[in-house]
C-alpha positions as CSV (number, residue, x, y, z in Angstrom):
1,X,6.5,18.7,-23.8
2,X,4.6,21.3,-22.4
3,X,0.9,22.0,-23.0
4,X,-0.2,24.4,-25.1
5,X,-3.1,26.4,-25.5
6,X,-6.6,24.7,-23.8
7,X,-6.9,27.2,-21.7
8,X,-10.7,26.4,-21.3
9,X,-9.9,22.8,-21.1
10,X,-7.4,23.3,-18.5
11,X,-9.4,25.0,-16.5
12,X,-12.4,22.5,-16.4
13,X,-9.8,19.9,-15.7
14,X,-9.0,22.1,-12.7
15,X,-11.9,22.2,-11.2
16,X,-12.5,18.5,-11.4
17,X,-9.3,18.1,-9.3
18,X,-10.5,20.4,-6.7
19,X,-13.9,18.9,-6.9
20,X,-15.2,17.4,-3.3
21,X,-17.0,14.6,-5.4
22,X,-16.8,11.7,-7.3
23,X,-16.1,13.0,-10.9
24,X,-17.0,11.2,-14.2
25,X,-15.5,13.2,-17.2
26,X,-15.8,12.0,-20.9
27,X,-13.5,13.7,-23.9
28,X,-13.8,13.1,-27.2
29,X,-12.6,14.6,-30.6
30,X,-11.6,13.5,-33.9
31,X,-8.0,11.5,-34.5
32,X,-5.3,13.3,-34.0
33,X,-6.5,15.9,-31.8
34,X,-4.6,15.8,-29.0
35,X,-6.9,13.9,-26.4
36,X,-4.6,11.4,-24.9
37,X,-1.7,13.8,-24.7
38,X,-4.0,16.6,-22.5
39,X,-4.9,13.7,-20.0
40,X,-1.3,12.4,-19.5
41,X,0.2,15.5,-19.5
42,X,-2.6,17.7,-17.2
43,X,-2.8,14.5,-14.8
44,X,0.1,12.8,-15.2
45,X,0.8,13.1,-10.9
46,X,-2.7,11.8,-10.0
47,X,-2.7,8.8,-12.7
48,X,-3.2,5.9,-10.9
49,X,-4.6,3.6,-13.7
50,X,-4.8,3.9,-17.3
51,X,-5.9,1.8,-19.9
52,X,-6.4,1.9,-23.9
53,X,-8.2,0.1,-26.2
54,X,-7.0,-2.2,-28.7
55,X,-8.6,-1.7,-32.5
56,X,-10.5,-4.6,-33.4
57,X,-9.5,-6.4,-30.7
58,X,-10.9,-9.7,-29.2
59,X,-11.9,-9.7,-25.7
60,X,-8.7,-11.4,-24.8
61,X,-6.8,-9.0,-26.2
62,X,-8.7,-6.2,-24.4
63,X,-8.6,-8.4,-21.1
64,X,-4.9,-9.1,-21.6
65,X,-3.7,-5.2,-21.8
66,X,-5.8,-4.9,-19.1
67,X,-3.9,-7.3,-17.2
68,X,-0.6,-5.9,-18.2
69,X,-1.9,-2.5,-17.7
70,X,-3.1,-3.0,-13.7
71,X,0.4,-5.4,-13.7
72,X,2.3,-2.1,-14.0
73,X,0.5,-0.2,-11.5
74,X,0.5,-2.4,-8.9
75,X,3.8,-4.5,-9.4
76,X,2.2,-7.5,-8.7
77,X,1.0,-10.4,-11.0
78,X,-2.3,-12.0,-10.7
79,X,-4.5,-14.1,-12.7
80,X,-5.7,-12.5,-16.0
81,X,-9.4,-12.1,-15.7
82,X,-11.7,-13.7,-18.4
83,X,-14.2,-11.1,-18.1
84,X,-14.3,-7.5,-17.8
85,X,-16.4,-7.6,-14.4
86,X,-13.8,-9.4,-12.8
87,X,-11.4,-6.8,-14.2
88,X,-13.1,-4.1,-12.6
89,X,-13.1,-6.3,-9.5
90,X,-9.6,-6.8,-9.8
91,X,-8.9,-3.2,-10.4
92,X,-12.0,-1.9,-7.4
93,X,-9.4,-4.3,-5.1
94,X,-6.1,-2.0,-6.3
95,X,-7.8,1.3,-6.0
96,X,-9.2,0.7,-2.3
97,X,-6.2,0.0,-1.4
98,X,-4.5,3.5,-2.3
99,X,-3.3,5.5,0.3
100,X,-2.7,9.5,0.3
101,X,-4.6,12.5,-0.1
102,X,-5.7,14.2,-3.2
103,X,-7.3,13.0,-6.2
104,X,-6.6,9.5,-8.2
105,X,-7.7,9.5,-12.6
106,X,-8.7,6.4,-14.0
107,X,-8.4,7.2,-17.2
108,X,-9.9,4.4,-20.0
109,X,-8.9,5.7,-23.5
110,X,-10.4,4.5,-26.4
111,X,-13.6,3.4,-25.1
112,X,-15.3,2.4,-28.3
113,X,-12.4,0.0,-29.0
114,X,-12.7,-1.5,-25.3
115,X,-16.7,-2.0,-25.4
116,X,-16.7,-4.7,-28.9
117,X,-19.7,-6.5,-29.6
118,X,-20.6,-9.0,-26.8
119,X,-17.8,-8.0,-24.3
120,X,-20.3,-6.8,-22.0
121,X,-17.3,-3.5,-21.1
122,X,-20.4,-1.2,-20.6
123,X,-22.4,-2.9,-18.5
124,X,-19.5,-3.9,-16.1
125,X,-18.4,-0.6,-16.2
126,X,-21.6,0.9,-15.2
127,X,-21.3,-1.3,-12.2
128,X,-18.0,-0.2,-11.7
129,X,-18.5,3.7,-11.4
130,X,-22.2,3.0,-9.4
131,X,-21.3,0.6,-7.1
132,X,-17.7,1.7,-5.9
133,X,-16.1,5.1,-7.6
134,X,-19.7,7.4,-7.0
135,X,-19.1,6.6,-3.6
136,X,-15.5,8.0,-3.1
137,X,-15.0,11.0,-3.4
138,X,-11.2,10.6,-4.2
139,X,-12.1,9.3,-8.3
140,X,-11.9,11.0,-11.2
141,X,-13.3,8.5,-14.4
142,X,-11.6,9.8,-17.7
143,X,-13.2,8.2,-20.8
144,X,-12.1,8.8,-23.6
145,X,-12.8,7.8,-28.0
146,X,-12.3,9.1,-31.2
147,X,-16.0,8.1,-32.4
148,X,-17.8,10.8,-31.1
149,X,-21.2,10.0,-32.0
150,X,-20.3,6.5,-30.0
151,X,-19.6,8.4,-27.1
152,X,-22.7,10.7,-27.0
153,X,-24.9,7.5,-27.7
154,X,-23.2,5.8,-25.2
155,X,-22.0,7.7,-22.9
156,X,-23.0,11.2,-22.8
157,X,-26.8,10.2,-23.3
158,X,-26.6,6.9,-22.2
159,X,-29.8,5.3,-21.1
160,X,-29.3,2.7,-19.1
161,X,-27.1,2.6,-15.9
162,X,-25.1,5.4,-17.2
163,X,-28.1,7.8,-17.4
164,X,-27.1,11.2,-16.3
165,X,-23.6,10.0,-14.7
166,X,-21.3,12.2,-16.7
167,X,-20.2,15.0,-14.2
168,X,-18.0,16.7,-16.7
169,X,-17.7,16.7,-20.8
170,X,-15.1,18.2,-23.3
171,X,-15.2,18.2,-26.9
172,X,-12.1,18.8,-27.6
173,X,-11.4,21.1,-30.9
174,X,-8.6,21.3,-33.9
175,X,-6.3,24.3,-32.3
176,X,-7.0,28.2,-33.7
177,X,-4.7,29.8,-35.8
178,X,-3.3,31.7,-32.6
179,X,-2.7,28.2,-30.9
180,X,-1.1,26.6,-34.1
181,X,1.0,29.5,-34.6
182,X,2.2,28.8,-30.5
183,X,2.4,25.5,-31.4
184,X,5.0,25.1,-34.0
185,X,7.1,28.6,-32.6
186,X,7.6,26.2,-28.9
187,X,8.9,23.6,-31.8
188,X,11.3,25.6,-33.0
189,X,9.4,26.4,-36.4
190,X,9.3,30.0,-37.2
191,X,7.0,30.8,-40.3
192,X,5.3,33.9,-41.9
193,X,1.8,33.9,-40.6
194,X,1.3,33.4,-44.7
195,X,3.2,30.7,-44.4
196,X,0.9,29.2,-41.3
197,X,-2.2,30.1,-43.0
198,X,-0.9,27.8,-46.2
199,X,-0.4,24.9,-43.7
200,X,-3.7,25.3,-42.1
201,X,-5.2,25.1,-45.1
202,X,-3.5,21.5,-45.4
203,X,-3.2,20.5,-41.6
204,X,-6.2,22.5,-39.9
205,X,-5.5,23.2,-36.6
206,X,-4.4,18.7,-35.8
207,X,-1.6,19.0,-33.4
208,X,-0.2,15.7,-34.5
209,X,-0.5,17.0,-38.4
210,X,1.3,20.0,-37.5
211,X,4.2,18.1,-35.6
212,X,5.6,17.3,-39.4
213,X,6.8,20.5,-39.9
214,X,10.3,20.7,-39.0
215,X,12.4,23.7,-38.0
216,X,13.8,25.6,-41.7
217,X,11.2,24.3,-43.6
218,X,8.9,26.5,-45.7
219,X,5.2,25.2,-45.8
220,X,5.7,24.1,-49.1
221,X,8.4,21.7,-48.2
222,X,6.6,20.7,-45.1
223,X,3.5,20.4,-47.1
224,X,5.4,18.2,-49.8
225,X,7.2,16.4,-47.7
226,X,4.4,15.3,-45.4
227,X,1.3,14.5,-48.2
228,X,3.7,13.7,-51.6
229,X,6.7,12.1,-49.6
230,X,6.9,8.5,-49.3
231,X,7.5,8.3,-45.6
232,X,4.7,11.0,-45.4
233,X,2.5,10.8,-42.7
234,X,-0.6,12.8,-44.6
235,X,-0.2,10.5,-47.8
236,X,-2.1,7.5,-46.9
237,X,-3.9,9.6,-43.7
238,X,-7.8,9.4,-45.4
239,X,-7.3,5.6,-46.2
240,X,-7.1,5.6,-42.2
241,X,-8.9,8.3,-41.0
242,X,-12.5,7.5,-41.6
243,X,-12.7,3.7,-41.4
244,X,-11.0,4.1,-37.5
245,X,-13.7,6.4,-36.6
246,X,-16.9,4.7,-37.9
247,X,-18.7,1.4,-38.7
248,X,-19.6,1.2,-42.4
249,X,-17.5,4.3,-43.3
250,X,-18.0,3.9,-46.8
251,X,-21.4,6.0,-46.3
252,X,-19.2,9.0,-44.5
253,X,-16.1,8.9,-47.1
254,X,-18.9,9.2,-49.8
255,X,-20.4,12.2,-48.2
256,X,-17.4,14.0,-47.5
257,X,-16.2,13.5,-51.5
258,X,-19.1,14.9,-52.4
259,X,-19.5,17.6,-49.9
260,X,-15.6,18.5,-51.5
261,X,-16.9,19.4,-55.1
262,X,-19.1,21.9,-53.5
263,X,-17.4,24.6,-51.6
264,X,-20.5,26.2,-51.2
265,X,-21.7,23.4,-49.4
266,X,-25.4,20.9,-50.4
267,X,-28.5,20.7,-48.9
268,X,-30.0,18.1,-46.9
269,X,-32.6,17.7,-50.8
270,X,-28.9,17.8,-52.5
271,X,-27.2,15.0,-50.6
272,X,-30.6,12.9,-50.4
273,X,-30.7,12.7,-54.2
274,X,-26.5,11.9,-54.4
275,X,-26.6,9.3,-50.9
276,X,-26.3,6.1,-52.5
277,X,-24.1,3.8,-50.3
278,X,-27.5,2.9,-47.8
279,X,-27.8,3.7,-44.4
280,X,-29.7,6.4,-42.4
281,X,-28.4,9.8,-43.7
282,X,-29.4,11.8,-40.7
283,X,-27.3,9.3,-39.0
284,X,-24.0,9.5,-41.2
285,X,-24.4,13.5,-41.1
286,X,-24.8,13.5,-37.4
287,X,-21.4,11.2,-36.9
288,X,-19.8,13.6,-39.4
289,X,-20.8,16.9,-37.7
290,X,-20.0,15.3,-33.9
291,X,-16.3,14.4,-34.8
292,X,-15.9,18.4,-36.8
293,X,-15.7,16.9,-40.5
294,X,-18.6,19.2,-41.3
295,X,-20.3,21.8,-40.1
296,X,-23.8,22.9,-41.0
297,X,-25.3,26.6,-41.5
298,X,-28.8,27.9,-42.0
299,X,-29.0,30.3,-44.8
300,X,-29.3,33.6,-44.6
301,X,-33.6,34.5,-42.9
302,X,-33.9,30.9,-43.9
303,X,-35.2,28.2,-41.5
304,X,-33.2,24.9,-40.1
305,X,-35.0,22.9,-43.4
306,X,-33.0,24.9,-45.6
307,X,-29.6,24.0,-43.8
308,X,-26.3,24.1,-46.0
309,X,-24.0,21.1,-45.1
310,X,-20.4,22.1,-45.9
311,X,-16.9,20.4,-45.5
312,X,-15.2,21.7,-42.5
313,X,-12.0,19.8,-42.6
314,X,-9.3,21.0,-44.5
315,X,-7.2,17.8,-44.6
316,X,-10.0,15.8,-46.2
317,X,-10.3,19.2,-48.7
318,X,-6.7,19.7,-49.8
319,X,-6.4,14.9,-50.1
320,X,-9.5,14.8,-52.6
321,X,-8.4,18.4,-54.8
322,X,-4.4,17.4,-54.5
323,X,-3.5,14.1,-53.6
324,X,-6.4,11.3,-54.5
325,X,-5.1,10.0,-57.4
326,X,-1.2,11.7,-57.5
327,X,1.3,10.8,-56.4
328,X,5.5,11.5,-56.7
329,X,7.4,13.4,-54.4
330,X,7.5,17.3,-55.4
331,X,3.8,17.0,-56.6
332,X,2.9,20.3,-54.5
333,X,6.0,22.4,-55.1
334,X,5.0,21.9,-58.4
335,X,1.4,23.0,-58.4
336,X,1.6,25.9,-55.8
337,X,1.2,29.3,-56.9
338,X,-0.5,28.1,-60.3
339,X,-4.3,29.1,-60.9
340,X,-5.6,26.0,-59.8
341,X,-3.8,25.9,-56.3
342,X,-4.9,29.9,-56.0
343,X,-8.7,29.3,-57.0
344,X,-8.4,26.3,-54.3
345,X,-6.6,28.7,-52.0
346,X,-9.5,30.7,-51.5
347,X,-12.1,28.4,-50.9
348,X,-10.1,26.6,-48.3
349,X,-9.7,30.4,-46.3
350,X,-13.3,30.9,-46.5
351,X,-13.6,26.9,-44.1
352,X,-10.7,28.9,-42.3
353,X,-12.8,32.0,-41.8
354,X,-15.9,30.7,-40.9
355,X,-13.9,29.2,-37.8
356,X,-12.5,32.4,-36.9
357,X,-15.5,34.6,-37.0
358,X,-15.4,35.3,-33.5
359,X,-11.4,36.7,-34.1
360,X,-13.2,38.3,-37.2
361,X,-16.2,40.3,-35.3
362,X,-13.3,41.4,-32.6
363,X,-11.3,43.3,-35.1
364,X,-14.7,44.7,-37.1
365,X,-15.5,46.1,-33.4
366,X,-19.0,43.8,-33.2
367,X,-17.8,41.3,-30.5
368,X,-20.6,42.3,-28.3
369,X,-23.2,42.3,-30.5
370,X,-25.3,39.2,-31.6
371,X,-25.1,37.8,-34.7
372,X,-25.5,35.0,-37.1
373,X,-23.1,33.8,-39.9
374,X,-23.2,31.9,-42.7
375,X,-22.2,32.0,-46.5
376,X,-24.7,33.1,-48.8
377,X,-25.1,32.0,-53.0
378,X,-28.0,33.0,-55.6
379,X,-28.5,31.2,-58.3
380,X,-30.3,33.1,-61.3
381,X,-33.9,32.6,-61.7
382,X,-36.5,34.7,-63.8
383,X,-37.2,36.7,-61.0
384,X,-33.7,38.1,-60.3
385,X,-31.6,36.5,-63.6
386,X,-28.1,37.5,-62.3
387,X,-26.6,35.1,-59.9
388,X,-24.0,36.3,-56.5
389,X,-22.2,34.9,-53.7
390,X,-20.9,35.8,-50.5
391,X,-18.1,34.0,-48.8
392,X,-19.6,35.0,-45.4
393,X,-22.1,37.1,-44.0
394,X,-22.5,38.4,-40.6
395,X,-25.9,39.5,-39.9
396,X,-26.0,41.6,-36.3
397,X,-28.8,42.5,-34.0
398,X,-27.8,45.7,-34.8
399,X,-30.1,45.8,-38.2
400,X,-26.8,46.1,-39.9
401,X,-24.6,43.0,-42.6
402,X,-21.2,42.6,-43.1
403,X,-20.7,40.9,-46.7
404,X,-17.4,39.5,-46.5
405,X,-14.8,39.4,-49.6
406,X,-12.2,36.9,-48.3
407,X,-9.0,36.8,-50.9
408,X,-5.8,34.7,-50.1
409,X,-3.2,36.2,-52.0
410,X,0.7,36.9,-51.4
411,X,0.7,40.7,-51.5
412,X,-2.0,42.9,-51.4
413,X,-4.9,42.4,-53.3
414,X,-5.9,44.9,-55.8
415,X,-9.6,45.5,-57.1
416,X,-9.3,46.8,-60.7
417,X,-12.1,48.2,-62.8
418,X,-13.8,45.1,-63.9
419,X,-13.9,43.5,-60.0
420,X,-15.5,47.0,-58.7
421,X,-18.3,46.5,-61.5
422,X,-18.8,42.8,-59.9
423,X,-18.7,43.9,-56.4
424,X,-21.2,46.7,-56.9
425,X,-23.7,44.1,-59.0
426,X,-23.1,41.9,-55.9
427,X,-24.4,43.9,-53.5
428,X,-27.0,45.6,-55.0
429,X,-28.3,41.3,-56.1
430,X,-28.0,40.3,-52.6
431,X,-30.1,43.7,-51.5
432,X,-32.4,42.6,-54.3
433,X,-33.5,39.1,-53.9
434,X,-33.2,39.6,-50.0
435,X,-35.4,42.9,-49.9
436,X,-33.6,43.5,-46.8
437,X,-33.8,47.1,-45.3
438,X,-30.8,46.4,-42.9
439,X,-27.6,48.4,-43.3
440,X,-25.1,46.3,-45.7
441,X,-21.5,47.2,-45.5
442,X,-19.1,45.9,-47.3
443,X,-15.6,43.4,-45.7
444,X,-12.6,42.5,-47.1
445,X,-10.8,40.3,-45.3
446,X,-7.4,39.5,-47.3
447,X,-3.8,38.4,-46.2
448,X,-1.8,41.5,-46.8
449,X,-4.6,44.1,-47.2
450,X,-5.9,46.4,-50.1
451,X,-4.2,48.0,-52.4
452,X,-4.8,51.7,-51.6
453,X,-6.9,52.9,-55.4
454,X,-9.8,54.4,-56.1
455,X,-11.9,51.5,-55.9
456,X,-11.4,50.4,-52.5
457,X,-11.9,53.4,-51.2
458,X,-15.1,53.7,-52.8
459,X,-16.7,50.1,-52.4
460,X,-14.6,49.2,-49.5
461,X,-16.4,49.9,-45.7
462,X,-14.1,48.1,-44.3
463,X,-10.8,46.1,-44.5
464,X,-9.1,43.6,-42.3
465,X,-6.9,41.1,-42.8
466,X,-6.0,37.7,-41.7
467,X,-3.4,38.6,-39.0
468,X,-6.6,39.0,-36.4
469,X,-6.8,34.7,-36.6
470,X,-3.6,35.1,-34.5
471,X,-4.5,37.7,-32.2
């Protein structure tokens, strides 16, 4: 299968292959994301060794698929080692040995699960890459984990004899709508871009997610069939998803539950008084925001103190709201197009959104201009006793705001007489409690536009809809 989109990836990869030195890259990225398949695929002619890690394995285990894995490159068995410095010894004694021109990937996948406590992987491997593959300029090292904080820690920053090694990094990201929607057409899966924006409001942008939908399936089938079904990969996929990305994940799935009943997302005071499982917060947040399971904003002309933690992944969104707790095949049929699944509907486009806002400044005409984004919420006070919310807010160098109105809806979205009255007492709060002397326009971003009334035209400065994601 071919690759598709990571352009940006490819490229780096590129210019690691046509490098005239040693090259250490490490790649990381949440489950699911596709990490493995760009190495194999991008570098599948100058693989000359690759090895992953077993989960919870013993250091026999590790040492054993080691043994098999070298085995299969060189044809030739051997004793298995009983360390991991006499498998790099083993494995230094293969590579000298290669003949030809060109570059040659080592590629170790899985490196968290490799390095267990007391196998001493690190250390040997820090010998490995200074005391042989620094020196030749035919390497390229390709490590590779899930647990992205571990391979920051541990890599990236390392302090000890990996200090500053890393040549190359790549966090590598959930695909864009425009990717997904590439994605599943080179599967043979031909959907409305409606259609794709329900299942990204399920699947996010996980390649291997997005592999359940089949060819003739709407998203509602794919949807059921993949989180209600019994086979279904997505039913049991949170159970899984944390606990093989983190030590004591209790403290992270109890963050992310709570960080799902707020769509508006909690401060750092908010999640302080609700943290009860133990553990360094700033730690758990950290791990959360390195592998994309949250992201974190600072509120409109408010400093970094005042940051808004909000969940960013949409799998972990639609489990808690539709499938914790339900089960039986059809569950989603059931429930889709009913209030509930509507109000959800929104909330999960605004996560969508605030991914896209680059797409989203292109088509308002302000990609060149600088600017900050965020969602903004008052809550009333004597002061200013009526409350408002904006589900995001662009503010540009250009002393000017975009208040963005994001609706998901299946036709166009009409604002009556009683929605105009809200809009206007929405701006007008926001210009109130903010005192700001900035232009404010008001965005609608919707999936099939505005219907054409009176209102709109008056309140409206500007429409777009969600067919720029897939530009």
């Amino acid at each position: 299968m071919a690759l598709i989109g990571r352009e940006q990836e490819i490229d780096k990869l590129n210019r690691l292959l046509k490098s005239r030195e040693p090259e250490f890259l490490a790649i990381y990225g949440r489950r699911r994301i596709g990490k493995t398949f760009l190495i194999d695929q991008h570098f599948k002619k100058q693989l000359c060794f690759d090895l992953i890690g077993q989960k919870d394995g013993t250091l026999k285990e590790q040492l054993s698929n080691f043994d098999q894995a070298l085995t299969k490159c060189t044809r030739k068995q051997r004793t298995c080692p009983n360390s991991w410095q006499e498998a790099f010894q083993q494995l230094e004694a293969h590579l000298r040995g290669l003949r030809g021109q060109g570059k040659r990937v080592i590629f170790l996948d899985e490196l968290p699960w490799l390095a267990g406590p007391r196998a001493r992987f690190m250390e040997a491997l820090q010998h490995f890459w200074n005391s042989f593959l620094s020196k030749d300029e035919r390497f390229i090292l390709v490590v590779c984990g899930s647990a992205a904080s571990w391979m920051i820690a541990q890599v990236i920053d390392a302090k000890g004899g990996l200090h500053n090694r890393v040549t190359a990094r790549i966090k590598l990201e959930p695909f864009t709508l425009a990717e997904s929607a590439r994605f599943l057409k080179s599967r043979g899966v031909n959907l409305t871009p409606y259609d794709q924006l329900t299942l990204a409001t399920v699947m996010g942008g996980v390649p291997h997610y997005l592999k359940e939908v089949q060819p003739g399936q709407s998203a509602v089938q794919a949807i059921d069939a993949s989180c209600f079904g019994k086979q279904g990969l997505l039913r049991d996929e949170f159970k899984r998803l944390f606990s093989s990305l983190f030590d004591n994940s209790d403290r992270h799935v109890e963050i992310v539950r709570e960080l799902a009943k707020h769509p508006q997302g909690l401060t750092r005071k908010d999640l302080t008084k609700i943290y009860k499982t133990g553990g360094r917060l700033s730690h758990t947040l950290s791990e959360l925001g390195e592998s994309g399971f949250i992201n974190i904003q600072n509120p409109f002309e408010k400093s970094s103190r005042d940051a808004i933690y909000r969940l960013a992944d949409e799998y972990s969104l639609f489990y808690l709201k539709w499938i914790a707790g339900k089960r039986g095949t059809g569950s989603f049929a059931k429930k889709f197009n009913t209030p509930a699944w509507r109000a959800w509907s929104g909330y999960a486009l605004e996560s969508i959104a605030h991914k896209h806002v680059e797409k989203i400044k292109a088509e308002i005409g302000i990609d060149k201009i600088e600017s900050e984004h965020c969602s903004w919420v008052h809550r009333p006070n004597k002061t200013f006793p009526k409350g408002a919310q904006v589900d995001l807010l662009l503010d540009r160098a250009d002393r000017s705001i975009n208040l963005i109105e994001i609706k998901f809806s299946e036709g166009p979205f009409t604002i009556n007489k009683a929605y105009s009255e809200e809009l206007r007492r929405k701006v007008q709060v926001f210009k109130d409690v903010t005192g700001t002397k900035k232009n404010v326009f008001l965005t609608f971003l919707t999936t099939h536009g505005l219907t054409d009334n009176a209102y709109a035209k008056e309140l409206v400065d500007l429409p777009i809809t969600t067919e720029c994601f897939f530009k």
